[in-house]
C-alpha positions in Angstrom: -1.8 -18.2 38.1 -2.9 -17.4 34.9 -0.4 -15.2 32.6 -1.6 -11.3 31.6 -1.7 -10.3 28.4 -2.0 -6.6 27.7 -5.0 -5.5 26.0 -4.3 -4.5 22.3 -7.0 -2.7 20.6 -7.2 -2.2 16.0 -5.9 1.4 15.3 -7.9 3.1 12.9 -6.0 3.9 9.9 -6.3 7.7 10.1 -4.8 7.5 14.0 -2.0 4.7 12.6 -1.2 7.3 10.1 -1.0 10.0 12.6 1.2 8.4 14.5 3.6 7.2 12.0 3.9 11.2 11.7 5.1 11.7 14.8 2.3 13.2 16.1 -1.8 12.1 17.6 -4.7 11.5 15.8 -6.2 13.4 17.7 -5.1 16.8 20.1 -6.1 16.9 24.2 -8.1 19.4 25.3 -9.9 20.0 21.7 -13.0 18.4 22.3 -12.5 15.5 20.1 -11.8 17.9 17.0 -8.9 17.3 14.5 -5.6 19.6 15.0 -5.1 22.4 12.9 -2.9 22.9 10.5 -2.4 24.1 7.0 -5.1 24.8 5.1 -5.6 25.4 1.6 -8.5 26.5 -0.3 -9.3 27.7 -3.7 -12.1 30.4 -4.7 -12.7 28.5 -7.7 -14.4 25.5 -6.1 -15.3 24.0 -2.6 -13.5 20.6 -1.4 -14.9 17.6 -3.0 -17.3 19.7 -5.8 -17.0 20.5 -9.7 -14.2 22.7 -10.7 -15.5 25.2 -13.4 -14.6 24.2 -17.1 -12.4 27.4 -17.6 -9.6 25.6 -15.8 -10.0 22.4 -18.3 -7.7 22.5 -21.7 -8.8 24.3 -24.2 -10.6 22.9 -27.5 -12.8 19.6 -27.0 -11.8 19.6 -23.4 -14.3 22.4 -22.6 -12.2 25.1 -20.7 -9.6 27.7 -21.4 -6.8 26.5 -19.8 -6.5 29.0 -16.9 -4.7 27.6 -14.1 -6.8 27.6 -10.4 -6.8 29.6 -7.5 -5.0 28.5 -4.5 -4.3 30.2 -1.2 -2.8 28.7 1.7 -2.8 29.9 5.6 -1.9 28.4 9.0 1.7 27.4 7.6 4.6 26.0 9.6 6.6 28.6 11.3 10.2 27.5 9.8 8.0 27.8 6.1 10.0 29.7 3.5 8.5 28.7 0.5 5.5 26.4 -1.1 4.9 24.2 -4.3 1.7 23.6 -5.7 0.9 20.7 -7.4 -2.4 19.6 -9.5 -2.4 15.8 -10.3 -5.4 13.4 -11.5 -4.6 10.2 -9.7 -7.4 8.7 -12.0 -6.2 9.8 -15.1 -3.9 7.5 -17.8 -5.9 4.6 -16.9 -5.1 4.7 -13.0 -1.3 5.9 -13.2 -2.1 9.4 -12.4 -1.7 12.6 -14.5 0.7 15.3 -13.4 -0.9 18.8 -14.5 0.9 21.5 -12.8 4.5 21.5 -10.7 4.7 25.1 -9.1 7.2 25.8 -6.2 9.8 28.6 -5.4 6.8 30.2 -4.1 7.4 32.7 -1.2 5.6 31.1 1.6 4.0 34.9 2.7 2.9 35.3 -0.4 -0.6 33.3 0.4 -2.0 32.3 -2.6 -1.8 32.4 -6.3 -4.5 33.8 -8.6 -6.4 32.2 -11.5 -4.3 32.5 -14.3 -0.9 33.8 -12.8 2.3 32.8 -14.3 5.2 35.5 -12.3 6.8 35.2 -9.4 7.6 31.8 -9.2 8.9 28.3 -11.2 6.8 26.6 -13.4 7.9 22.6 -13.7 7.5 20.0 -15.8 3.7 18.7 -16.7 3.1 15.5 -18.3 3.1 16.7 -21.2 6.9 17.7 -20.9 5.8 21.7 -21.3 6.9 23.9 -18.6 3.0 24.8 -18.1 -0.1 24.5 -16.4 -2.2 21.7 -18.1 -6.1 22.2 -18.1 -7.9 19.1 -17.2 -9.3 16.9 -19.7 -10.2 13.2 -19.1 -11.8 10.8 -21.7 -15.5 11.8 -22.5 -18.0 9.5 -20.5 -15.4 9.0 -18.1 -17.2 9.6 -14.2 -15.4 12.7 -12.9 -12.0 12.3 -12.5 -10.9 13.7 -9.0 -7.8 16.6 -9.1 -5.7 17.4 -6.3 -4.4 21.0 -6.3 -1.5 20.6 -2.9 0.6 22.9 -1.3 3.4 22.0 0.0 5.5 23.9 2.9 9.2 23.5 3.1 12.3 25.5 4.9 14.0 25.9 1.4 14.0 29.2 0.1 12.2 30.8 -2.6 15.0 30.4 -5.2 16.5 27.1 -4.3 14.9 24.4 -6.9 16.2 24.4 -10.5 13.3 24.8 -13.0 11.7 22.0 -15.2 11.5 19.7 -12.4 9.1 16.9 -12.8 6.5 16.1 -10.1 8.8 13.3 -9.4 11.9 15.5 -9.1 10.6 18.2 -6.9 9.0 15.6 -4.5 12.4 14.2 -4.1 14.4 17.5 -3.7 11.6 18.6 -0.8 12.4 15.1 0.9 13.9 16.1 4.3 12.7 20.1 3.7 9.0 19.2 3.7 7.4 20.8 6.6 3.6 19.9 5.8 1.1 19.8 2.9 -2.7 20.1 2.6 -4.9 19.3 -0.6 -8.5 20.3 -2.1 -10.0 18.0 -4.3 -11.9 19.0 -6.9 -14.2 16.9 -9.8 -14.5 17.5 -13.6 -15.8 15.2 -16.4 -16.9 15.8 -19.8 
């Protein structure tokens, strides 16, 4: 008689990603569609198109250094507080650019406005300034693509020193991360 093997079919990566999550790729009973889940948009541009030059640096960078526009909805019910990060992963030749660490962010608050600076902890850019940092990748460059996240976590508001790094804030949300979304947005010059 001849042995039975079970039938093993290739995951997709987005469903092998899923499940090493702890959750499905995809929900019963939604027709096929995605879960929901955060989400996180910005007035300032639509996923995956141009982000206006006001929020690139100032001078021969074309913009004048205003941070973006983020709001966030459809958080976590144990969320107490958010960071928002903006980071070029194809800027310094492919090691990624770290433009603006934001957290101790009230979770209810829901967004943050172009250009606001109160109410929350400004961290460590790569530039070392406690700061947003306005895009500006090399001239002729194709556009460079920046993620603005927001990440949820059961830490309060007040919890995180200030000046962390990217770095250093990822590692003091590991095991208080509760979910993140990202936009992505373009700009060359």
């Amino acid at each position: 008689m001849p042995i039975l093997r079970p039938l093993t079919l290739p995951v997709s990566a987005i469903a092998f990603a899923a499940l090493m999550a702890g959750c499905t790729a995809l929900q019963p009973g939604t027709g096929g569609k995605a879960p929901t889940g955060i989400k996180v948009t910005s007035t300032a541009f639509a996923d995956n198109t141009t982000i206006p030059a006001e929020h690139a640096g100032v001078g021969d960078c074309g913009g004048k250094n205003v941070s973006m526009p983020v709001a966030w909805t459809q958080l976590p019910a144990k969320a107490k507080s958010v960071a928002v990060l903006l980071s070029d992963p194809d800027g310094a030749a492919g090691l990624g650019v770290s433009h603006w660490v934001a957290y101790n962010i009230p979770a209810e608050r829901g967004q943050l406005k172009a250009g606001e600076t109160g109410g929350f902890t400004v961290g460590t850019n790569v530039a070392g300034a406690t700061a947003y940092r306005g895009m500006c990748p090399p001239v002729g460059d194709h556009p460079h693509h920046y993620v603005l996240s927001v990440v949820t976590s059961d830490l309060p508001p007040d919890a995180l020193p200030a000046g962390l790094t990217r770095d250093a804030l990822l590692a003091a949300l590991k095991g208080h991360a509760l979910g993140g979304q990202s936009v992505v947005g373009l700009y060359s010059r």
